[in-house]
GUGU-284887 format. One record per residue (C-alpha): x, y negated, z negated; residue in one letter; residue number from 0. Coordinates in Angstrom, 3 decimals, always signed. Each point is the difference from the previous one (the first is absolute). Layout:
! GUGU-284887
<r><u>X</u><v>Y</v><w>Z</w><r>A</r><k>NUM</k></r>
...
***
This chain:
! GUGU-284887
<r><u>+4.480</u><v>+4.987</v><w>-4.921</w><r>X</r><k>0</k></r>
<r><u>-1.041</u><v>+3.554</v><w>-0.767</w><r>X</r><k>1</k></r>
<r><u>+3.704</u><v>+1.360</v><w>+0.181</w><r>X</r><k>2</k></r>
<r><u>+1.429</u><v>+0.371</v><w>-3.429</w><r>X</r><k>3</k></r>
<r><u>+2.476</u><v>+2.037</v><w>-1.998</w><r>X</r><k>4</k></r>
<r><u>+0.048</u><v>+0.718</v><w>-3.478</w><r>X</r><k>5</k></r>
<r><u>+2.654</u><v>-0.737</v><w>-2.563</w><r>X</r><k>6</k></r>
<r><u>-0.253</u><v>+0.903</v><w>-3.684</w><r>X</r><k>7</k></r>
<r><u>-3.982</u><v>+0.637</v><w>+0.619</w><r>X</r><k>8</k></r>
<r><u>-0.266</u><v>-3.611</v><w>+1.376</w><r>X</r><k>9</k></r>
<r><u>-1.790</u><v>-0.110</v><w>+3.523</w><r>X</r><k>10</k></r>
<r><u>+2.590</u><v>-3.086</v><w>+1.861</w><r>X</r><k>11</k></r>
<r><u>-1.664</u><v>-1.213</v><w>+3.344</w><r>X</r><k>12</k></r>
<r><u>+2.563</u><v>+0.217</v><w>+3.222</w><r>X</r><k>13</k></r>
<r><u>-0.965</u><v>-2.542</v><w>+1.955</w><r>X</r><k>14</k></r>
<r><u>+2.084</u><v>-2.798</v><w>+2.297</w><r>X</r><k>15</k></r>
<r><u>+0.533</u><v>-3.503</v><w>-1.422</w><r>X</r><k>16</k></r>
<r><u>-2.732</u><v>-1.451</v><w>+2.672</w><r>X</r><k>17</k></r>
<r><u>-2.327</u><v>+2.638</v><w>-1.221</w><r>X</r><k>18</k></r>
<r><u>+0.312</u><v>-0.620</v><w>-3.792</w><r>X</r><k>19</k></r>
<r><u>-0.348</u><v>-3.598</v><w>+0.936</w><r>X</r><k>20</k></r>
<r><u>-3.034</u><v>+0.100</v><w>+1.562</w><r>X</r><k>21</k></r>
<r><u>-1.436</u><v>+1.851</v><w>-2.648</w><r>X</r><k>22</k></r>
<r><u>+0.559</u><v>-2.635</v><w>-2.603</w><r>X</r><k>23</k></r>
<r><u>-1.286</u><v>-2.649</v><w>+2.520</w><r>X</r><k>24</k></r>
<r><u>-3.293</u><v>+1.666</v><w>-0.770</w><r>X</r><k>25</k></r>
<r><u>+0.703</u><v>+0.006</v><w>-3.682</w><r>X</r><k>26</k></r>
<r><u>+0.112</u><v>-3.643</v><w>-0.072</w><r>X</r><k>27</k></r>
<r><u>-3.405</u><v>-1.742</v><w>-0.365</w><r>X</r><k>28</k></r>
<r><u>-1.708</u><v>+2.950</v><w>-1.575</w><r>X</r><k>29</k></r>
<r><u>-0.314</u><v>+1.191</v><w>-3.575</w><r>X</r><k>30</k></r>
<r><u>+0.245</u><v>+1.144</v><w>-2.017</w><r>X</r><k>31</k></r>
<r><u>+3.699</u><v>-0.153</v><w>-0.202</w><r>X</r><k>32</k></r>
<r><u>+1.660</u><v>+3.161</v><w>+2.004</w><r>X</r><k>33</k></r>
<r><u>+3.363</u><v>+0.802</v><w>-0.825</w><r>X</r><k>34</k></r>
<r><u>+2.511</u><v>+1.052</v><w>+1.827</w><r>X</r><k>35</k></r>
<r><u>+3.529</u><v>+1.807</v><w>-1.094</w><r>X</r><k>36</k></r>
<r><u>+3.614</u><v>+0.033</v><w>+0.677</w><r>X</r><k>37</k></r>
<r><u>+1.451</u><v>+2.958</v><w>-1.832</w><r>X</r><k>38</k></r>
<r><u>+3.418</u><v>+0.394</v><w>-0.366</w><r>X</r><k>39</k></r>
<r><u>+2.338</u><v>+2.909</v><w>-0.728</w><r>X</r><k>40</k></r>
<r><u>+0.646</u><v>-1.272</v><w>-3.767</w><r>X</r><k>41</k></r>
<r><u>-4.485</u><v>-0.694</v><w>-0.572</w><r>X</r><k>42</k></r>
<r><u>-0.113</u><v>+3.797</v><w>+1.547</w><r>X</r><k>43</k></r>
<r><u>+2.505</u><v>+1.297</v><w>-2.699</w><r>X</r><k>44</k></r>
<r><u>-1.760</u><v>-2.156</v><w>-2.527</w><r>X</r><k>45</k></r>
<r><u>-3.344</u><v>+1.157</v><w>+0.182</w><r>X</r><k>46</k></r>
<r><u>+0.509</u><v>+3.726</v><w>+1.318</w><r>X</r><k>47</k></r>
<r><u>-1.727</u><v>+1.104</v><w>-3.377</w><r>X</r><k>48</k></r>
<r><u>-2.662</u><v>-2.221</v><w>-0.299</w><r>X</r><k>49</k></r>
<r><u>-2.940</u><v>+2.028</v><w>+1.242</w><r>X</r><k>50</k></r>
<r><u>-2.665</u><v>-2.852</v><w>-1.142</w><r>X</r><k>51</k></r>
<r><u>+2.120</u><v>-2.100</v><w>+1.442</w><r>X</r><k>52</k></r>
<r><u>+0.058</u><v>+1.414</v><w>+3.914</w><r>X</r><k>53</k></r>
<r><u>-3.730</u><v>+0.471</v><w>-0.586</w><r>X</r><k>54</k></r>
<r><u>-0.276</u><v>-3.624</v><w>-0.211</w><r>X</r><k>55</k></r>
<r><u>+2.899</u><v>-1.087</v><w>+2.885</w><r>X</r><k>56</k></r>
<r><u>-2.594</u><v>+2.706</v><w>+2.666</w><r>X</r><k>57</k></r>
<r><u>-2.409</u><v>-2.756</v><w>-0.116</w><r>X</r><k>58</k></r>
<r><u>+2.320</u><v>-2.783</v><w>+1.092</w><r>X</r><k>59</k></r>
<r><u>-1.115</u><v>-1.201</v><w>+3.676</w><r>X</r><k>60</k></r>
<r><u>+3.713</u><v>+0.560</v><w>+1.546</w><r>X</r><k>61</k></r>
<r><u>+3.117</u><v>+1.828</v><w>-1.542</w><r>X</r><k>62</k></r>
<r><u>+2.900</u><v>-1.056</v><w>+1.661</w><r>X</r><k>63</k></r>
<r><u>+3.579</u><v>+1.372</v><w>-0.188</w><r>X</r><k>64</k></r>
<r><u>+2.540</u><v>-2.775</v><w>-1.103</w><r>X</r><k>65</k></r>
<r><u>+3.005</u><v>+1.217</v><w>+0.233</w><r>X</r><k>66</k></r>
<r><u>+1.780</u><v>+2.234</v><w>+2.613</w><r>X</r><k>67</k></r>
<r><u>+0.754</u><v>+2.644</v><w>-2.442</w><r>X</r><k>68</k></r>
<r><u>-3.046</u><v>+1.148</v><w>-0.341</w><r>X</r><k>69</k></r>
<r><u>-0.521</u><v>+0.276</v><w>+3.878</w><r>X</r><k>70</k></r>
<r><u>+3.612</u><v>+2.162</v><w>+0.085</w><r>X</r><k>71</k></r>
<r><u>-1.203</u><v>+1.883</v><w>-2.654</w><r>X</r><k>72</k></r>
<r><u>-3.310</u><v>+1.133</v><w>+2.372</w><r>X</r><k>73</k></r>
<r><u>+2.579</u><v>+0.674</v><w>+2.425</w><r>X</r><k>74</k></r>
<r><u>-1.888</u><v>-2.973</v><w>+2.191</w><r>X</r><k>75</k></r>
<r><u>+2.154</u><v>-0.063</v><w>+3.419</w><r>X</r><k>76</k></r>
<r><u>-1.893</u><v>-2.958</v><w>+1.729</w><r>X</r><k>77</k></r>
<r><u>+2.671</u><v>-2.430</v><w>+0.544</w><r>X</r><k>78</k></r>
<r><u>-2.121</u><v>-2.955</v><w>+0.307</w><r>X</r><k>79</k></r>
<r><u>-2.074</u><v>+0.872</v><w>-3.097</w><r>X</r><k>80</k></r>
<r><u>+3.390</u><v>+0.429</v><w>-2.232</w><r>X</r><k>81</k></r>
<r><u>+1.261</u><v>-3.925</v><w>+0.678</w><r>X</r><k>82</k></r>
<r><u>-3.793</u><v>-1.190</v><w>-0.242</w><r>X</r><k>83</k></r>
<r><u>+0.514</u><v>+1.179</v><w>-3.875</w><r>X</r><k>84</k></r>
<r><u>+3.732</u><v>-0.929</v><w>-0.193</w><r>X</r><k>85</k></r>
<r><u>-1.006</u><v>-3.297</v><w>+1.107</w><r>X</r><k>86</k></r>
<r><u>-3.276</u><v>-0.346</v><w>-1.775</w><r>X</r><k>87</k></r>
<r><u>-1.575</u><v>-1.077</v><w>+3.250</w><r>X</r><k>88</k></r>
<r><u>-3.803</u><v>+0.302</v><w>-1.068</w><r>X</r><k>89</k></r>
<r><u>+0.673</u><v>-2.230</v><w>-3.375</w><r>X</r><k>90</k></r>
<r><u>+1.951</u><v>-2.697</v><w>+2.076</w><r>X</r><k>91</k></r>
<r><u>-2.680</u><v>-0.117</v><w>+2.792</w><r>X</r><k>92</k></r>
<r><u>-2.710</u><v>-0.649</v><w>-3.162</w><r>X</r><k>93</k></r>
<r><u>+1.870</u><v>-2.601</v><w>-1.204</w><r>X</r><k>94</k></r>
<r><u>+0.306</u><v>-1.479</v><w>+3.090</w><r>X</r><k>95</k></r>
<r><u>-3.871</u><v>+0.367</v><w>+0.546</w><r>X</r><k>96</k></r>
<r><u>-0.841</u><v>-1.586</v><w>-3.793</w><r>X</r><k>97</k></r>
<r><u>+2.529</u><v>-2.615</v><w>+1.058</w><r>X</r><k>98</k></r>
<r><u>-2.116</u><v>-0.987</v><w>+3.251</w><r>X</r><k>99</k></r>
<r><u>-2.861</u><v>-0.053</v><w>-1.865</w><r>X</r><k>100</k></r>
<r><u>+0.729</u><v>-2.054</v><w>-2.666</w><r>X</r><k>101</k></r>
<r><u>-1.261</u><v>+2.782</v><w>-2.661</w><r>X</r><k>102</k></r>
<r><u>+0.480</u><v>-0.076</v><w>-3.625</w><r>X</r><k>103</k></r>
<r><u>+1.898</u><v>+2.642</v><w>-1.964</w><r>X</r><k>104</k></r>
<r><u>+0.521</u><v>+1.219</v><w>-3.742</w><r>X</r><k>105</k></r>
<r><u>+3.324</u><v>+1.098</v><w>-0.839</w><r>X</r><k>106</k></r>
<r><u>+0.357</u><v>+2.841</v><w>-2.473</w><r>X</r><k>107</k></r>
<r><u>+3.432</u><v>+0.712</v><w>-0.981</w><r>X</r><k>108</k></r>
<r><u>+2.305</u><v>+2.085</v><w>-2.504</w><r>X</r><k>109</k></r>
<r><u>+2.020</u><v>-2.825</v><w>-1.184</w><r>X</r><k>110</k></r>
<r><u>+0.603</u><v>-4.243</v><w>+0.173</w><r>X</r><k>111</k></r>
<r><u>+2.952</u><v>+0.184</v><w>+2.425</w><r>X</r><k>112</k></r>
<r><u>-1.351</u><v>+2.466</v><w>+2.103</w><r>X</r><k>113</k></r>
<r><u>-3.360</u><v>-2.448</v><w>+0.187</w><r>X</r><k>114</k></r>
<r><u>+2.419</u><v>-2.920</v><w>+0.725</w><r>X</r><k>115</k></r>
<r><u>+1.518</u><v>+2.062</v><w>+2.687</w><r>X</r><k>116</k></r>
<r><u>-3.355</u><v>+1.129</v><w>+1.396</w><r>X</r><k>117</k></r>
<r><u>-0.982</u><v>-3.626</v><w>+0.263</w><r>X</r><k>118</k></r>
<r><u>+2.994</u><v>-1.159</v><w>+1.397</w><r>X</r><k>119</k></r>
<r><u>-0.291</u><v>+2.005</v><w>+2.734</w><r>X</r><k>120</k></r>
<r><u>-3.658</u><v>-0.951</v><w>+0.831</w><r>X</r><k>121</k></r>
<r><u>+0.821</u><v>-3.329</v><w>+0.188</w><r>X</r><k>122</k></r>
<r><u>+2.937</u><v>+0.784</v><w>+2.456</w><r>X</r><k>123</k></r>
<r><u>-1.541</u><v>+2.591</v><w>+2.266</w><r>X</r><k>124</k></r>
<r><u>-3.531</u><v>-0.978</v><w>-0.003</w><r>X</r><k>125</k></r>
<r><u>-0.887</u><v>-3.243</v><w>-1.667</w><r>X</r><k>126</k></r>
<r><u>-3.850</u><v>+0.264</v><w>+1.856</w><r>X</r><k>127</k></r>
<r><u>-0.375</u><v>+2.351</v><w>-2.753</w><r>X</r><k>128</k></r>
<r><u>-1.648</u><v>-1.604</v><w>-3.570</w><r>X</r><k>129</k></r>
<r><u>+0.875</u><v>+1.385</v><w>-2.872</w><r>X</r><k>130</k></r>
<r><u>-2.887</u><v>-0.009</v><w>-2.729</w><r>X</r><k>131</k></r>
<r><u>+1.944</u><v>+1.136</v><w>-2.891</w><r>X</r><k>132</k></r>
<r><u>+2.752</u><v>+2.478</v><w>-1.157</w><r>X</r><k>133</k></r>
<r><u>+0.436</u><v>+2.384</v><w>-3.603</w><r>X</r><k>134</k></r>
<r><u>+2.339</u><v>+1.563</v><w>-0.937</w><r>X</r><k>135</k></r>
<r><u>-1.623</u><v>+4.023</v><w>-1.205</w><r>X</r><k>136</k></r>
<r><u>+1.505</u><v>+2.317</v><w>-2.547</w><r>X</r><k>137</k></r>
<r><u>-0.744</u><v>+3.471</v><w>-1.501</w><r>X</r><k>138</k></r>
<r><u>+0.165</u><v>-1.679</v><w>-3.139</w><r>X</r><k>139</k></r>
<r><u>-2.173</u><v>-3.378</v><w>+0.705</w><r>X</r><k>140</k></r>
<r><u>-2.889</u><v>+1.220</v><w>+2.860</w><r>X</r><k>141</k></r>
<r><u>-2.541</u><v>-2.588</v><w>-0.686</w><r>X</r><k>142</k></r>
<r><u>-2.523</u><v>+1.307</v><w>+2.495</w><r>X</r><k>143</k></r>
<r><u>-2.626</u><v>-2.286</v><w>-1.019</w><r>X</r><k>144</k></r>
<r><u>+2.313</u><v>-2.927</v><w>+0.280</w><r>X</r><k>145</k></r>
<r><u>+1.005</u><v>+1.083</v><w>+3.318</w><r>X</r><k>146</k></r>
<r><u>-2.949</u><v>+0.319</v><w>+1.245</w><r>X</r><k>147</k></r>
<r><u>-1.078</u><v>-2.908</v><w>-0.525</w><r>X</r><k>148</k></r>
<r><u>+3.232</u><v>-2.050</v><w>+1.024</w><r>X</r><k>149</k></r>
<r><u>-0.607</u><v>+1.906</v><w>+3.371</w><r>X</r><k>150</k></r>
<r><u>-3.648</u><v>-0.902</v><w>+0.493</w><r>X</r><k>151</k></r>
<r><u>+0.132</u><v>-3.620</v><w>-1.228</w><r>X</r><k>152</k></r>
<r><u>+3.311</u><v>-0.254</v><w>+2.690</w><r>X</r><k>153</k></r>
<r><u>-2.689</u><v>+1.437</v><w>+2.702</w><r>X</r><k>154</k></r>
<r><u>+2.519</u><v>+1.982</v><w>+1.137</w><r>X</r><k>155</k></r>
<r><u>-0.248</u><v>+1.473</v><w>+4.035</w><r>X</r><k>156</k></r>
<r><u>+2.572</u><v>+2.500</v><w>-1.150</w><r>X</r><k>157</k></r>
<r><u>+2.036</u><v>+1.005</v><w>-3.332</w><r>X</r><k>158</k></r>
<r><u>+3.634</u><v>+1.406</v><w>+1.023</w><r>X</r><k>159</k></r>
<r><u>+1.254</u><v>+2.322</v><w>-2.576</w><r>X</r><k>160</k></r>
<r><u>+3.456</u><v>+0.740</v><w>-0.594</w><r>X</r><k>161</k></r>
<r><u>+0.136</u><v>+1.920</v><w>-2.836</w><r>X</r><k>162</k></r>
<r><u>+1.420</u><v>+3.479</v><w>-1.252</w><r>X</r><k>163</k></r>
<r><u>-1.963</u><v>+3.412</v><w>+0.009</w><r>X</r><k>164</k></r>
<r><u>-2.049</u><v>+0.814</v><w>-1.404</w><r>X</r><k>165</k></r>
<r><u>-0.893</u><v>-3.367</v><w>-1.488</w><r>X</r><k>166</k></r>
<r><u>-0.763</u><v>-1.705</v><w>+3.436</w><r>X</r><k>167</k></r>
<r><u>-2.563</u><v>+3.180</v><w>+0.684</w><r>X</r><k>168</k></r>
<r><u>-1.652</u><v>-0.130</v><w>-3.378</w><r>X</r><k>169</k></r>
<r><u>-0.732</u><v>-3.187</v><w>+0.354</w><r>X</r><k>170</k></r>
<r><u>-1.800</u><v>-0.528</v><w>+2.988</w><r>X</r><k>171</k></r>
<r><u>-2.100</u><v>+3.421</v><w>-0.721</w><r>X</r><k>172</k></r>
<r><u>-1.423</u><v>-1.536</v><w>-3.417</w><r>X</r><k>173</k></r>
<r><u>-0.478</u><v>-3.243</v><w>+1.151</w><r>X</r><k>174</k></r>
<r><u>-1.127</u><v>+0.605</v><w>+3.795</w><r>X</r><k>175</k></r>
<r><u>-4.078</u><v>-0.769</v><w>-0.386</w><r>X</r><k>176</k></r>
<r><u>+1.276</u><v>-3.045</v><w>-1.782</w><r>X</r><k>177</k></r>
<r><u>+1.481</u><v>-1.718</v><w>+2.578</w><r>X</r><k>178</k></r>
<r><u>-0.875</u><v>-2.664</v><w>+2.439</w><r>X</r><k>179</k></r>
<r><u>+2.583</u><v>+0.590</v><w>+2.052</w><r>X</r><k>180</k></r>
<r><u>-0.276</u><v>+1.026</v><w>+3.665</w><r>X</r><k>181</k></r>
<r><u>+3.483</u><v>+2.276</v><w>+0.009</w><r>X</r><k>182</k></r>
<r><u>+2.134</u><v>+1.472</v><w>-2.357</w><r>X</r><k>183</k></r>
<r><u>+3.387</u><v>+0.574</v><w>+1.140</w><r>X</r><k>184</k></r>
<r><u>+2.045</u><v>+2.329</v><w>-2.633</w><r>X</r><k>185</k></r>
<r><u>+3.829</u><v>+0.025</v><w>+1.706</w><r>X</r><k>186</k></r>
<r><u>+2.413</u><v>+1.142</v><w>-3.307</w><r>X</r><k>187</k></r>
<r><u>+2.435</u><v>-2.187</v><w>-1.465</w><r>X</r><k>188</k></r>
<r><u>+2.962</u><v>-1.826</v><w>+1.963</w><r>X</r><k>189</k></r>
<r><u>-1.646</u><v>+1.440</v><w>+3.610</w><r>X</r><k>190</k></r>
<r><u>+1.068</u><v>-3.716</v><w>+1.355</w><r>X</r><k>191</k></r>
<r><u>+3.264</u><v>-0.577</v><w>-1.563</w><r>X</r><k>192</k></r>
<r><u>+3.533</u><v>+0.901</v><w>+2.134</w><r>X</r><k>193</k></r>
<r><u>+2.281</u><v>+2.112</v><w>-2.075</w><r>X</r><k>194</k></r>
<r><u>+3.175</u><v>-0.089</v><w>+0.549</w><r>X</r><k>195</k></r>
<r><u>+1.736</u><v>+3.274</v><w>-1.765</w><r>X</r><k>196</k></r>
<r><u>+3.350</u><v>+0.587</v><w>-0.875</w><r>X</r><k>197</k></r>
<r><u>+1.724</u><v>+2.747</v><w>+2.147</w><r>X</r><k>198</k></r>
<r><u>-1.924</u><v>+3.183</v><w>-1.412</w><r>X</r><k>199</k></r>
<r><u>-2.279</u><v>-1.696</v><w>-2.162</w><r>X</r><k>200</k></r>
<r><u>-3.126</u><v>+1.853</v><w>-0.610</w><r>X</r><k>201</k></r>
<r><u>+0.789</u><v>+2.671</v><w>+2.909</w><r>X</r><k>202</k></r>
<r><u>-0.093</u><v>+3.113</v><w>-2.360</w><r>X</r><k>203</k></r>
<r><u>-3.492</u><v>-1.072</v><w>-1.346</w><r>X</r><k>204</k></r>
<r><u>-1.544</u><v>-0.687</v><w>+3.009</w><r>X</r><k>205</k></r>
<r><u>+1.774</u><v>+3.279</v><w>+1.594</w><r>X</r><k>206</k></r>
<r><u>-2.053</u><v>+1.785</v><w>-3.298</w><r>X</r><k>207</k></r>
<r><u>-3.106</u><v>-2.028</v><w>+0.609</w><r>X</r><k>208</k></r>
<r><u>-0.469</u><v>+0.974</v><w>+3.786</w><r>X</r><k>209</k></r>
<r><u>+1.223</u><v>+3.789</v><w>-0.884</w><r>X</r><k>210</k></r>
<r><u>-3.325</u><v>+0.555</v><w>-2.157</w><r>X</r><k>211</k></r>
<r><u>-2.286</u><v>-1.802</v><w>+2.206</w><r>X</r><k>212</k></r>
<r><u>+1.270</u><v>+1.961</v><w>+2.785</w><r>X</r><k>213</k></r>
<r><u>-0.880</u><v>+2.892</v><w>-2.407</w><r>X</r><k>214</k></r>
<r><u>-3.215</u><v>-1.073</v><w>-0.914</w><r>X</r><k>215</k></r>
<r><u>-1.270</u><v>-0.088</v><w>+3.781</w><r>X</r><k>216</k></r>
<r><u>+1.584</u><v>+3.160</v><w>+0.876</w><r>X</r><k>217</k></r>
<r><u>-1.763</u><v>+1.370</v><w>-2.872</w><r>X</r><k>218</k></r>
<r><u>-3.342</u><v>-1.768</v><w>+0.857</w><r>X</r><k>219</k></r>
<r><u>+0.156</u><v>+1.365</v><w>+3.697</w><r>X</r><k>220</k></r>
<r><u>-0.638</u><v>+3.583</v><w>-1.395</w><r>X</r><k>221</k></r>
***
């Protein structure tokens, strides 16, 4: 787990699915809560000037790339590694591990369908899992106190948040000593869904998106 590259000043672990895995294993049954981070292209874009903010994310227990961009970006060759992300290997073989063990979740998300979605797929794909609550979180209506204590009185095992940078971040960095939770796993918005785009839909801004990564780690390899 000591491999890493950095992206925008943010320190992203490379590690294998199975490795990452066994890592939050080890999260689960301790506190306090450890968090662990799926960064994606867009959160990277999001936060790139938010010094205070990458201060805080360098304490998280695991950074995680979640999205393939980022890894083409870092000019990451490993063949295996690339359709771990694509797939989001690590996050299904979690959920399959929650699922087994009956845990309970919290569900933080960005908006009522995307909760209903969330949930819907749960219960489809691994009904073993409980889930102690769900909110809906805004930039406009936080509510940390209110949160915090939804999440507690749920006795949550784990709190899945799917919500936009830098909001998901901020969050769990003012509200982390707060929390009874075990793991925190931060994955950006929609991480779950299956898109299906029109023919060219979105192509120039992700062809942007990966151009400045890629110039960001060029520039941090200097």
């Amino acid at each position: 787990m000591d491999s890493k590259m950095n992206v925008f000043d943010i320190e992203i672990n490379k590690c294998p699915a199975k490795e990452a895995m066994k890592a939050a294993i080890g999260y689960l049954g301790s506190m306090p809560v450890s968090v662990i981070e799926m960064v994606t292209a867009e959160g990277l874009m999001r936060i790139n000037e938010a010094q205070e903010l990458k201060e805080g994310i360098s304490q998280f227990d695991l950074v995680l790339a979640g999205d393939k961009m980022i890894l083409e970006a870092a000019e990451v060759t490993d063949r295996k590694y690339l359709q771990e992300t694509e797939g989001q290997v690590f996050l299904k073989m979690f959920l399959r591990y929650l699922h087994k063990n009956h845990k309970r979740v919290y569900l933080l998300v960005g908006s009522e369908e995307e909760g209903q979605q969330f949930y819907d797929y749960l219960q489809k794909n691994y009904s073993g899992i409980q889930v102690a609550g769900l909110a809906k979180v805004s930039a406009e209506d936080r509510a940390d106190d209110m949160l915090v204590n939804a999440i507690n009185g749920g006795e949550a095992d784990c709190v899945f948040a799917s919500l936009p940078a830098p909001l998901e971040q901020e969050f769990i960095i003012r509200n982390r000593s707060r929390l009874d939770a075990e793991v925190w796993l931060g994955m950006g918005p929609g991480i779950l869904s299956v898109r299906r785009r029109g023919f060219g839909e979105g192509r120039i801004a992700r062809f942007v998106t990966k151009y400045i990564l890629k110039k960001e780690v060029e520039k941090s390899k200097r």
